[in-house]
Every structure is written in C-alpha cells, then in structure tokens.
N, C-alpha and C positions, 0 to 999 in steps of 0.2 A: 504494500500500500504506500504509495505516493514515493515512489524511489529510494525512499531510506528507512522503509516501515513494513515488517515480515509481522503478521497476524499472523499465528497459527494455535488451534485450540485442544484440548488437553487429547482427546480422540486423536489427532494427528500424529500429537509427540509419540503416542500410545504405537500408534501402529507401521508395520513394516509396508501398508501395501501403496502402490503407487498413488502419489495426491494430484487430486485437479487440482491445477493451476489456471486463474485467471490472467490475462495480460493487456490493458488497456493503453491504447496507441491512436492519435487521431498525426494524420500524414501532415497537418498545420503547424505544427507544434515546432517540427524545425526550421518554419519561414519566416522567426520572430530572430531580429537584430539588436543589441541591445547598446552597438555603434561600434566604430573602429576603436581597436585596443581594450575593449574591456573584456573582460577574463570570462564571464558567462554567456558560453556560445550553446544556443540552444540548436543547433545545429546539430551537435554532440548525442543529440536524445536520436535523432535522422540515424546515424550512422549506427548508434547501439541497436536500432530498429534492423539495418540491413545485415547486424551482426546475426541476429537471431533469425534472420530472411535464408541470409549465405549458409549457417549452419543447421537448420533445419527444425532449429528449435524451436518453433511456433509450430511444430507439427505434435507436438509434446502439453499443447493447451491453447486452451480458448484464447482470440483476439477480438477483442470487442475494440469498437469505436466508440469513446465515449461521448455521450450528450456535456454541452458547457452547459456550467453551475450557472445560477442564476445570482445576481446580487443579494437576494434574499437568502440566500445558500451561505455566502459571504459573510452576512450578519450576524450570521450565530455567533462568531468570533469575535469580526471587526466593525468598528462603529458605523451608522449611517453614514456620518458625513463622510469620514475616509474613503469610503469604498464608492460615494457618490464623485470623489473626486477623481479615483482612478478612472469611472468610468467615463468623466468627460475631459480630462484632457488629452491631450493630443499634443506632436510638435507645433503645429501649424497655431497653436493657440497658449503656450506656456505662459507667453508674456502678459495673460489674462490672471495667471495664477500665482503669481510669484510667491506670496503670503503663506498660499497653501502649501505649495513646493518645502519653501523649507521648513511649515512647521508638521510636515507626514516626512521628511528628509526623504524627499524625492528629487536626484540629481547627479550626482559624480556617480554614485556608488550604485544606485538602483534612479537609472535616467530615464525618463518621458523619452518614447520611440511607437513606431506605426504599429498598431495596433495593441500597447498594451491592456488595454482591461479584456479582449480576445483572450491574451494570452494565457492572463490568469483565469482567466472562463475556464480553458482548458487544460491546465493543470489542475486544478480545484476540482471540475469534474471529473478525473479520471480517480481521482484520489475517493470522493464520491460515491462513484458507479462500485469502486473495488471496498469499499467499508458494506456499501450497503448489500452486495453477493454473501460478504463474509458473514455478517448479520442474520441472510438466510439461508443462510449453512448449503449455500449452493456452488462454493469452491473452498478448498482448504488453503490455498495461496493466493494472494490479488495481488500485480506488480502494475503501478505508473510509472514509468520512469520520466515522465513529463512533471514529475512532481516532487515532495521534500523537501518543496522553499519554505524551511522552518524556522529560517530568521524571523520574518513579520511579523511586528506587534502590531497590538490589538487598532491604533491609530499609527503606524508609522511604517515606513519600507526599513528595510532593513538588513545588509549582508547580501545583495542580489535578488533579495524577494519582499515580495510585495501582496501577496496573498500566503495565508497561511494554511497550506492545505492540510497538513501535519495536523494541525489543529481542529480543523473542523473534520477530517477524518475521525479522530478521535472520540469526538461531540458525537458523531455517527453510531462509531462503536459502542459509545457507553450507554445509548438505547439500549441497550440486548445482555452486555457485558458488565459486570460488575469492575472488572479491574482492567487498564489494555498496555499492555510489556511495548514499549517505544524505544528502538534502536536507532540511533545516529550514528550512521557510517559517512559521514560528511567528510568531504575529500581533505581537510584537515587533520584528518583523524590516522 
C-alpha cells in the first residue's frame, strides 16, 4: 500500500500458500514533472512499471487502474483550505498565491508544476483502491508504487509530497482494523 506500506494480516503471516497480490498503476503517473534538477522524478514509478512488464511479474497479480481520490478523500487528513489550494493552482497562476505558497511551503522543495493536484489525485487513489481491497479481504498484498508521499502534513507540503497518502490509507485501514504495522522504506533509509 502506497509504495512504502506492506498490509498483511495475521492468516497471511500464518500461511505457506501462495498470496494475491494487488498492484495499482495508472500509465499518468509518470507524465508528472516536478522541473529540471529536482531529485523527484516520477518518471521513476514508468520505469518500475516496465520492470515488472519486462519480467513478467504482473503475470503473478492483479493490475488494477486506479480511480483518483477525490478532495473529499483528501480531507480526512488535510485541511479544507490546503487541499482547496492544491487544487487550484497552477504555474500559469502562482503569482495569485504567493501568501498561500509559502504559508503550505509550497516551492523549492515541493514546486507548483502542470498538473499537480492530478497528481496527487493519483497517488492518493491508488493508495485508496489498495486499503480498501485489503479491508475486504479480497487481496492479501496491495502495492502503489505511485505513492508513500509520507512527508505531508496535515496543512503543509513537505519532503517532495504534498498529499499524504500514507495517511489516509491508514484512516482507511482503521475502518476494519484495530491496529495497522507502517513500514518506511524511504530511500533515506
């Protein structure tokens, strides 16, 4: 779940036989630029996609296409306003927001580019689609790898990410679950 978050429930650990796997992938996800020189290329998600194309692995588990989250989806975590603000600016319109910009610390580190609240649509949804499978016990694995942007706070970008999918996966989870084990394998790590 969401590129850095492995759900698996106690039946699983338990048993030896082979697990569905879920695998959510929308082919947009690596059209998103976040500008020259900075270090999160989501591009990167394209290419792990054609890893698992070339070697055969999506022959091994469901691919689903995820539906985008809706801002409502958004909310559960992050505030109104924040998430009103991703979704309306744009390059073509920054110098309208300056105010907002810096007080969500949207800029050097997590920059206004073509199409983001898309983007976060879709990684939030994939994160989404894969909580709520897991939820009804209709895959024993869900992987986004469009997703994990677990820096975002609740009003602010943060670390490369600007939607917390991490988060509201988890919000999903604990519908069903009492407790949910969260792994950060963050490329830091």
């Amino acid at each position: 779940l969401g590129g850095s978050l492995a759900c698996c429930n106690q039946r699983v650990m338990e048993s030896a036989v082979a697990k569905k796997v879920c695998y959510y992938y929308d082919g947009d996800i690596g059209n998103y630029y976040y500008g020259q020189g900075h270090p999160m290329k989501p591009h990167r998600i394209r290419m792990t996609h054609n890893l698992l194309l070339n070697y055969g692995l999506y022959r091994k588990m469901e691919v689903y296409r995820p539906s985008k989250a809706y801002s409502e989806d958004m909310t559960r975590f992050h505030s109104d306003e924040y998430v009103k603000f991703l979704k309306n600016i744009r390059p073509d319109n920054m110098h309208e927001f300056n105010k907002q910009m810096q007080r969500f610390n949207v800029g050097e580190d997590c920059p206004v580019f073509d199409g983001l609240f898309e983007f976060c649509q879709l990684s939030a949804g994939g994160t989404i689609a894969a909580a709520v499978k897991l939820n009804k016990q209709q895959t024993d694995i869900a992987v986004n790898w469009g997703g994990g942007l677990h820096h975002a706070k609740k009003s602010e970008a943060s670390g490369f990410c600007y939607i917390n999918d991490i988060v509201i996966g988890i919000l999903e989870l604990l519908k069903y679950h009492q407790r949910v084990l969260y792994v950060d394998i963050d490329i830091h790590h």
